[in-house]
C-alpha positions as CSV (number, residue, x, y, z in Angstrom):
1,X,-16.5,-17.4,-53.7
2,X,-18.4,-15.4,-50.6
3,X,-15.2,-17.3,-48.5
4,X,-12.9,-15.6,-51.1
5,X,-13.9,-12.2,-51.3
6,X,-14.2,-12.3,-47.2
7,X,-10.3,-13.2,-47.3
8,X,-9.3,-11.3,-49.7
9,X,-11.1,-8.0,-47.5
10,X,-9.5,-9.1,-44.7
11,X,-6.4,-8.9,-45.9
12,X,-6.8,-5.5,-47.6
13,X,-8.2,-4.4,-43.9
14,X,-5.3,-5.3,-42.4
15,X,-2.6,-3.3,-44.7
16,X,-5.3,-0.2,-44.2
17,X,-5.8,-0.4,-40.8
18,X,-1.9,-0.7,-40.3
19,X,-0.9,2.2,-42.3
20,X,-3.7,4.6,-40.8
21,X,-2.2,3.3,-37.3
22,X,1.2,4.1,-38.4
23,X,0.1,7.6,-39.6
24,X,-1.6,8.1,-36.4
25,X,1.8,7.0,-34.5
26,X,4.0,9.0,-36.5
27,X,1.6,12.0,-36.1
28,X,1.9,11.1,-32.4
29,X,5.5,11.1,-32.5
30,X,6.5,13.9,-34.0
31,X,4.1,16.2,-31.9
32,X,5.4,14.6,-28.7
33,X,8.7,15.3,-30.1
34,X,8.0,19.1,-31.1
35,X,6.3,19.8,-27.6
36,X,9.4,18.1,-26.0
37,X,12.1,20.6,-27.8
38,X,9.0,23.8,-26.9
39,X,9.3,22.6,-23.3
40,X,13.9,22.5,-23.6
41,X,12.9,26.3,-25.6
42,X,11.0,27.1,-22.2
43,X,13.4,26.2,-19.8
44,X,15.8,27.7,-21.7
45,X,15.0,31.3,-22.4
46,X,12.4,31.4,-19.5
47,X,12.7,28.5,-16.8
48,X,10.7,30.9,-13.9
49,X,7.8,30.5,-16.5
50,X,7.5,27.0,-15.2
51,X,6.3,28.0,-11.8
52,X,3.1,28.0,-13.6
53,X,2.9,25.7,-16.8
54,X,4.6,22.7,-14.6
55,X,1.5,23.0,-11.8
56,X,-1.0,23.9,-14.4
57,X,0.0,21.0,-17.0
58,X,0.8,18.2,-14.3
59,X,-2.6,19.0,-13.3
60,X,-4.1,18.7,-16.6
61,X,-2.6,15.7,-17.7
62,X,-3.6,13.7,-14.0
63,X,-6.9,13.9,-15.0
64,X,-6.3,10.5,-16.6
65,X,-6.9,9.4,-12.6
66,X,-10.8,10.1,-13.9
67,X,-10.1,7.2,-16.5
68,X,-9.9,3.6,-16.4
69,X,-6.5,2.3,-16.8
70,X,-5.4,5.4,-18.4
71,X,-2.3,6.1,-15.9
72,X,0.5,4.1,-13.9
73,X,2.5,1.1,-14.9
74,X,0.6,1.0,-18.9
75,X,2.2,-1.8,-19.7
76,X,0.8,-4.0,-17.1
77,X,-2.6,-3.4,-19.1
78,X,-1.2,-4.7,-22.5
79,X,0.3,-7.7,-20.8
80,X,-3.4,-8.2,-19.5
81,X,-4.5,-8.4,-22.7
82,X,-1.4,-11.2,-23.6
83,X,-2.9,-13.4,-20.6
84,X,-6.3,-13.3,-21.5
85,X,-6.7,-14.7,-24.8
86,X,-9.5,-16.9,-24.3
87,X,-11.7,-13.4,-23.8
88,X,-10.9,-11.7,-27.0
89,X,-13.8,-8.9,-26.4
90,X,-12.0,-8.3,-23.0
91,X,-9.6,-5.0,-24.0
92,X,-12.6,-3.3,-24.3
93,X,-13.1,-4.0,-20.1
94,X,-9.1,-3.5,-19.8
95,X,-8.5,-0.4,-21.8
96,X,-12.1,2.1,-22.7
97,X,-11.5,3.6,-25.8
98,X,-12.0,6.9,-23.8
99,X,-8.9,5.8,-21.7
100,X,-6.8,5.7,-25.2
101,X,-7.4,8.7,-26.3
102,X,-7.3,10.7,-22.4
103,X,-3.3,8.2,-22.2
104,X,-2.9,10.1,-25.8
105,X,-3.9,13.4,-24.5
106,X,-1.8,13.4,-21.1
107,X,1.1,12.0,-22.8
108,X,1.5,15.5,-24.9
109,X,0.8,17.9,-22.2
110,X,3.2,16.2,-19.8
111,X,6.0,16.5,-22.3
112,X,5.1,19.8,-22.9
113,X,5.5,21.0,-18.9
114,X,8.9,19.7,-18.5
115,X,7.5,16.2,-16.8
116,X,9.8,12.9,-17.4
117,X,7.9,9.8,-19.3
118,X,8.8,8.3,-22.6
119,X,6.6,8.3,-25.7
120,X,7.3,4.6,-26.5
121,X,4.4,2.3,-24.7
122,X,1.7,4.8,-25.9
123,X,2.4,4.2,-29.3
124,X,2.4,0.8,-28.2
125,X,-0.9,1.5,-26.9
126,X,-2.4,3.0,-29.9
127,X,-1.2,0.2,-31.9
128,X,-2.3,-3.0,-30.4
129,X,-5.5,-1.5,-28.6
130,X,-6.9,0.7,-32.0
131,X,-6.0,-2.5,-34.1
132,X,-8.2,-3.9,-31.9
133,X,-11.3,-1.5,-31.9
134,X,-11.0,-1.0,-35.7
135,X,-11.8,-5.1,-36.2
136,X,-14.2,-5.3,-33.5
137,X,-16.2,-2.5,-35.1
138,X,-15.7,-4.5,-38.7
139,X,-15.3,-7.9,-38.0
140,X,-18.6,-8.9,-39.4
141,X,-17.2,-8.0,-42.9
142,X,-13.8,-9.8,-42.1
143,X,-12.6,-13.4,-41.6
144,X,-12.5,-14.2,-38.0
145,X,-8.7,-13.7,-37.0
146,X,-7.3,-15.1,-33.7
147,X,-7.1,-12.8,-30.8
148,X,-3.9,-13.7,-30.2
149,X,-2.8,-13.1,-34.2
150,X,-4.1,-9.3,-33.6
151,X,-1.9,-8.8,-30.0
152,X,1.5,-9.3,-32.0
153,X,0.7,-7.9,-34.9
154,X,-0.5,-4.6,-32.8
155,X,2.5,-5.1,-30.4
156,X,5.3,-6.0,-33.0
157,X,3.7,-3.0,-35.4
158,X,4.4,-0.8,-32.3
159,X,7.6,-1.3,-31.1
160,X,9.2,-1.3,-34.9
161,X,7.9,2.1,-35.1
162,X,9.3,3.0,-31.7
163,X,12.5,1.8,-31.6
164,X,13.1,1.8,-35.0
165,X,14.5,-1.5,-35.4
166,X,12.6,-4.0,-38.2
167,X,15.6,-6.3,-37.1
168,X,15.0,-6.8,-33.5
169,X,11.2,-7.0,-34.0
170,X,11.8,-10.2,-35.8
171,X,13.8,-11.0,-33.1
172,X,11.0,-10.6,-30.6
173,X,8.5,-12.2,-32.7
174,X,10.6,-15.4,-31.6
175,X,11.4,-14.8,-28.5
176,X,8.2,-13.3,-27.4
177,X,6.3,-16.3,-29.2
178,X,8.3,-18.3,-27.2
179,X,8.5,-17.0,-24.0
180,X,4.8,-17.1,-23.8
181,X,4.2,-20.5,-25.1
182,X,2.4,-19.7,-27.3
183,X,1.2,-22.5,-30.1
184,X,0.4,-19.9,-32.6
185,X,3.9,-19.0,-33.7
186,X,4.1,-19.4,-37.3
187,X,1.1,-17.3,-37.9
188,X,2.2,-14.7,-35.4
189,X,5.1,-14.7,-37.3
190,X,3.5,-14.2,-40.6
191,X,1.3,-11.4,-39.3
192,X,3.7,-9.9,-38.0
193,X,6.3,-10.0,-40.7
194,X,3.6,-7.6,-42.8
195,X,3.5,-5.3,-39.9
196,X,6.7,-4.8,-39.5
197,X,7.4,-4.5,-43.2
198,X,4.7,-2.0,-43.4
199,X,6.4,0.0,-40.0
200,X,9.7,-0.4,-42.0
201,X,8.0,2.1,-45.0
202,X,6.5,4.9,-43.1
203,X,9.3,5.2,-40.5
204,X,11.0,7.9,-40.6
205,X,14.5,6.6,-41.1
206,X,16.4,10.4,-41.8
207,X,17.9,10.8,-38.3
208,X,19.5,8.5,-35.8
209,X,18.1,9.5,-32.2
210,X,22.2,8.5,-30.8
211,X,24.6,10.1,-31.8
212,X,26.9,7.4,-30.2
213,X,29.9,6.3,-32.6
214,X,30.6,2.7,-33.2
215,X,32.7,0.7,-30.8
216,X,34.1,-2.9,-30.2
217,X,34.3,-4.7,-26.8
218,X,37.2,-6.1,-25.5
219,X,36.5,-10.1,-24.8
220,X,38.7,-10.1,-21.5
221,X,38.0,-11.5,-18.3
222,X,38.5,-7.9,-16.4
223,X,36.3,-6.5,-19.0
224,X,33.6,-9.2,-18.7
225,X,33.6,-9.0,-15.1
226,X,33.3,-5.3,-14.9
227,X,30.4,-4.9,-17.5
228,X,28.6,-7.6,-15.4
229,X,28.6,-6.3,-12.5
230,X,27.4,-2.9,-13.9
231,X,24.7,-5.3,-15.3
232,X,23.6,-6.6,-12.4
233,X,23.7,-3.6,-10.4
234,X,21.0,-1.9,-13.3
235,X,18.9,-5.1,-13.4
236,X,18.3,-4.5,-9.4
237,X,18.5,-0.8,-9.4
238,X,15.8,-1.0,-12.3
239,X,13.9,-3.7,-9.5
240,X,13.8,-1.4,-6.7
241,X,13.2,2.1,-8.9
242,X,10.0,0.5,-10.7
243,X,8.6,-1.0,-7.3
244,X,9.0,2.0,-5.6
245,X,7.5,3.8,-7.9
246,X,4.6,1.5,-8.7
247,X,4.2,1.3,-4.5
248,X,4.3,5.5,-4.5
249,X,1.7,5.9,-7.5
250,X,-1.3,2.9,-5.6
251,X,-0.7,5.3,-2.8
252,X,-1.5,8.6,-4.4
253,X,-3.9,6.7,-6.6
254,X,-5.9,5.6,-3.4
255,X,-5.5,9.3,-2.0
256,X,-6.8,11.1,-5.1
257,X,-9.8,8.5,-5.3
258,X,-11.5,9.3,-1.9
259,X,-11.0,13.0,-1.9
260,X,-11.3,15.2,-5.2
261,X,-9.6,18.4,-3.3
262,X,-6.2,16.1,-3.2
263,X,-7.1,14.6,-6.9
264,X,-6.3,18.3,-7.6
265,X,-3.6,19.3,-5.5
266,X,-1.2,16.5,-5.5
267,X,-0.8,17.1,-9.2
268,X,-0.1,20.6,-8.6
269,X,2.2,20.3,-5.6
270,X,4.5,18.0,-7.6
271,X,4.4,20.4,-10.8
272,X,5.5,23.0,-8.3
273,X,7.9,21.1,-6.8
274,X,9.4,19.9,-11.0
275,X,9.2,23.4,-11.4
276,X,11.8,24.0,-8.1
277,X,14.0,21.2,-9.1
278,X,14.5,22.7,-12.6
279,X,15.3,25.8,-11.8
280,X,17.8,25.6,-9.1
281,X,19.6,22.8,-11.1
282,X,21.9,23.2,-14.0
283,X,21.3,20.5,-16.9
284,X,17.4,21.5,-17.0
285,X,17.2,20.8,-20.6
286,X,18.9,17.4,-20.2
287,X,16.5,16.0,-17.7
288,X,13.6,16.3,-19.2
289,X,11.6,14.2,-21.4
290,X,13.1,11.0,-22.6
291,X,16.5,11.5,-21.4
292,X,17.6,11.5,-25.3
293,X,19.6,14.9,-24.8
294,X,21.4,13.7,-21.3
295,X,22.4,10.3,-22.7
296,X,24.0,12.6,-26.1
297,X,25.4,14.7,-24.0
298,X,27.0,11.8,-22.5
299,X,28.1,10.1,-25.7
300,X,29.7,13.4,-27.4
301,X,31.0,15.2,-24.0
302,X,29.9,18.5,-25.4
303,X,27.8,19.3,-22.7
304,X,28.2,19.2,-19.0
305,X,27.1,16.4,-16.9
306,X,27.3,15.0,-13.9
307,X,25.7,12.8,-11.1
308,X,23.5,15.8,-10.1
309,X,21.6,15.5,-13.6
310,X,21.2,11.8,-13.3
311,X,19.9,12.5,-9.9
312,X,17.6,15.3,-11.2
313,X,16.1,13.4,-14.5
314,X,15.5,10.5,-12.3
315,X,13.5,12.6,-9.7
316,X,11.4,13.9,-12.7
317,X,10.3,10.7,-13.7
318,X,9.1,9.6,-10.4
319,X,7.4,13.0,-10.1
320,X,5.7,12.6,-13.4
321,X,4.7,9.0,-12.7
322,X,3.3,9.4,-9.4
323,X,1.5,12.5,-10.4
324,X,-1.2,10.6,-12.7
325,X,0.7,11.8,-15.9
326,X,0.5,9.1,-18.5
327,X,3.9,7.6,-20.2
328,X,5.9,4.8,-21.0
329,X,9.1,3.9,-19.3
330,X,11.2,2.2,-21.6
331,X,13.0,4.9,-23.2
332,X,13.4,6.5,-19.9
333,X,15.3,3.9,-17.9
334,X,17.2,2.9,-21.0
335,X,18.5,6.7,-20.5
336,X,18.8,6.4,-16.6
337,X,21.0,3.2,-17.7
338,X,23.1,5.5,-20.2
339,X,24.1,8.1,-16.9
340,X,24.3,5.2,-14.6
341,X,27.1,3.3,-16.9
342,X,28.6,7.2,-17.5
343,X,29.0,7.5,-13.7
344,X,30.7,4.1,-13.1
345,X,33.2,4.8,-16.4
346,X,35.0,6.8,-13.4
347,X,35.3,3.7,-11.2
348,X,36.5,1.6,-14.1
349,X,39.0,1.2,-16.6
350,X,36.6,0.4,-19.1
351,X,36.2,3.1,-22.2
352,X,33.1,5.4,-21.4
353,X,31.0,4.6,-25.0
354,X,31.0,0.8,-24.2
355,X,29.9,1.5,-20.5
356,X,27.2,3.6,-21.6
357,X,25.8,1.8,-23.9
358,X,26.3,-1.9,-21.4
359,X,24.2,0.7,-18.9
360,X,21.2,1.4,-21.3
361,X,21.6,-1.9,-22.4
362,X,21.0,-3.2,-19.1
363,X,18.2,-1.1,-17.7
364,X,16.4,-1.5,-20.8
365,X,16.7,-5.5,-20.9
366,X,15.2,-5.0,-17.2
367,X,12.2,-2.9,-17.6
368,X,11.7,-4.4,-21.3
369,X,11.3,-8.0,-20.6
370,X,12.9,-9.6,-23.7
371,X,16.8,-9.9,-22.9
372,X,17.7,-10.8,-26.6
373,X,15.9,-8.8,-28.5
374,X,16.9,-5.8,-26.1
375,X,20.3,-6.5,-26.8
376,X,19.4,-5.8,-30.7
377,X,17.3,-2.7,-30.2
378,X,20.1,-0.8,-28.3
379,X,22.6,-2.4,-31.0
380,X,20.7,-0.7,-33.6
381,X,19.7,2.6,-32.0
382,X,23.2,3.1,-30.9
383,X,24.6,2.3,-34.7
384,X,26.6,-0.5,-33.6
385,X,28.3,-3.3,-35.5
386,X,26.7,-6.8,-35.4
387,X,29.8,-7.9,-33.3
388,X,29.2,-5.8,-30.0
389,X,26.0,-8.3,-30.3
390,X,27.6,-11.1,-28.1
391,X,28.7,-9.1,-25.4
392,X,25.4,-7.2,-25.8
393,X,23.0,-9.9,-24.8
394,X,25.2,-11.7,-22.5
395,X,25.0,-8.2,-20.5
396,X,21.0,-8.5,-21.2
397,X,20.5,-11.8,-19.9
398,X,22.6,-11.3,-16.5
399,X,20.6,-7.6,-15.8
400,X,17.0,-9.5,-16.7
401,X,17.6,-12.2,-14.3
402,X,18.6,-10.0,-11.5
403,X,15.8,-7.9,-12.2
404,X,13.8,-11.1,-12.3
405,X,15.2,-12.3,-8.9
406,X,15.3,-9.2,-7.4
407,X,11.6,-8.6,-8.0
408,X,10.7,-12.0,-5.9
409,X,13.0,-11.2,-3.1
410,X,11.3,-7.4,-2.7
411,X,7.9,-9.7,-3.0
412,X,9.2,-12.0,-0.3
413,X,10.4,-9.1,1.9
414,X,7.2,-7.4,1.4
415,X,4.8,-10.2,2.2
416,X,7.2,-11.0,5.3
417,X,6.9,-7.5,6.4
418,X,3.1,-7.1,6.4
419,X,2.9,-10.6,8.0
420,X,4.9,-9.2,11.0
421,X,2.9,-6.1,11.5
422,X,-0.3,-8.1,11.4
């Protein structure tokens, strides 16, 4: 009977935990999302303003640098956790709870000084690591449930609520399980099935974030070449971006760690210089934040855009990154994608929705990790018919493996290199 009750606790622990993790997400959300349209208000009816919020705010939200694990490449923290299973107390090591809530914390401000990094991996964040806390602190009440069982669920619960998508996290329940070889996938699956069922009812489902019309791809050969190539020319662009990035933000992370006078005016300096690039560039709205408003302006061509403002939102993000400020970059290069493919529409023949939405398609499937259920997230966020879906993933599957192979040759030419200079 003791056996019983304990189950029967554990399961009602579970749907409570989960729904006060979705609250806390969707609380997240929509303040990240308010502070983002405050920050568009700024630039808008006072962009000289920033001269002193961007500084003041970029130097705020670096003081994550004071944290374990609370800046950087975030994901690379959660993927830690996937490769560690046999130490299930070990997140606590990876990922402080002070950390969470100072990743929480930097996430706001930067969105609120104009800065460049999306909202999507610290919900992530708060979902798999507080799922985590929350047993640890009651597992002597609950049945023991495998470490790994807890990652999904936390994971999957996460990226329903961020992308919106109930679909494609079943999707990457599968493919995940599978890519990871993992032996635990019908209980993963199970798990996860409640999460995402219980992401599904507190989502807010009122408002597309595209406003992108639905389209059909022409099966051709010209066609198929062309979106490939613009495939495989994201998968590497995303390969070369993300390294140089993670290489720029080590370097400022070892600078700001042996002198506190730079831990203070780096952040500044590159607040300053956000500040400068916003307000001597038209488009300031559009490149800031998640790139949501660039890639609509692209999609309903009621805006202006141009080259300039893909150049400009992609210079905020690596200014935000390296600066300490904490953020995801999923939704972000799935937007660098959408301008990238909007650019290249005036080297092709190809119609301009399709190639913007092959582009954020393919950056995405890069950065993301999962080339199938990528393909489904962008179908769905993008309100597209299931039958762009083969063209979709054939597009993800070619960008993720020249992501994947461009990533060992920059290793290879890296290791090279420093073996010649020594």
């Amino acid at each position: 009977m003791n056996l019983i009750i304990k189950r029967g606790f554990t399961f009602i622990f579970i749907i409570v935990a989960l729904f006060f993790i979705g609250y806390i997400c969707r609380l997240y959300r929509l303040t990240f999302v308010n502070l983002s349209l405050e920050s568009k208000l700024n630039i808008v009816k006072n962009p000289s303003a920033l001269y002193l919020l961007s500084p003041l705010f970029f130097w705020i939200a670096s003081r994550t640098f004071l944290f374990k694990n609370a800046n950087g490449p975030l994901m690379k923290n959660i993927n830690d956790l996937f490769n560690n299973l046999n130490e299930p107390d070990i997140f606590k090591k990876i990922v402080p709870f002070s950390s969470l809530l100072a990743v929480i914390a930097s996430s706001l401000v930067t969105v609120f000084s104009g800065g460049s990094l999306g909202s999507e991996t610290i919900i992530i964040y708060i979902s798999v690591l507080l799922l985590l806390y929350m047993f640890n602190f009651f597992k002597k009440y609950l049945m023991e449930i495998n470490v790994e069982n807890l990652l999904y669920l936390g994971y999957i619960f996460g990226v329903t609520i961020a992308f919106k998508s109930p679909l494609s996290s079943v999707v990457l329940i599968l493919e995940k399980s599978l890519r990871g070889n993992s032996k635990k996938i019908v209980s993963n699956f199970i798990f996860c099935c409640i999460g995402i069922l219980i992401a599904y009812s507190i989502m807010d489902k009122s408002k597309d974030i595209f406003t992108s019309p639905p389209v059909s791809f022409t099966y051709s050969v010209s066609h198929f070449l062309q979106y490939s190539f613009l495939a495989i020319l994201c998968g590497v662009l995303a390969s070369v971006l993300f390294k140089i990035m993670t290489e720029m933000f080590n370097t400022v992370q070892n600078l700001v760690t042996k002198s506190k006078t730079l831990l203070n005016v780096i952040p500044i300096f590159f607040g300053f210089c956000l500040a400068t690039l916003i307000n001597n560039m038209n488009g300031g709205t559009q490149m800031t934040g998640e790139g949501i408003t660039m890639v609509n302006c692209e999609f309903s061509k009621a805006c202006e855009y141009n080259f300039k403002i893909l150049l400009g939102f992609l210079v905020n993000v690596v200014l935000t990154f390296i600066s300490g400020c904490s953020g995801g970059h999923k939704w972000v290069f799935m937007s660098m994608g959408g301008g990238i493919g909007s650019v290249y529409d005036n080297f092709t023949t190809l119609p301009s929705t399709q190639t913007i939405i092959i582009g954020m398609n393919s950056f995405f499937s890069a950065i993301f990790g999962n080339p199938i259920s990528s393909a489904f997230i962008i179908s769905s966020l993008t309100n597209q018919n299931y039958d762009t879906l083969p063209m979709l993933i054939a597009m993800s599957l070619i960008s993720y493996y020249s992501y994947k192979y461009s990533n060992s040759f920059l290793d290879k030419f890296t290791r090279l290199t420093l073996s010649d200079e020594q």
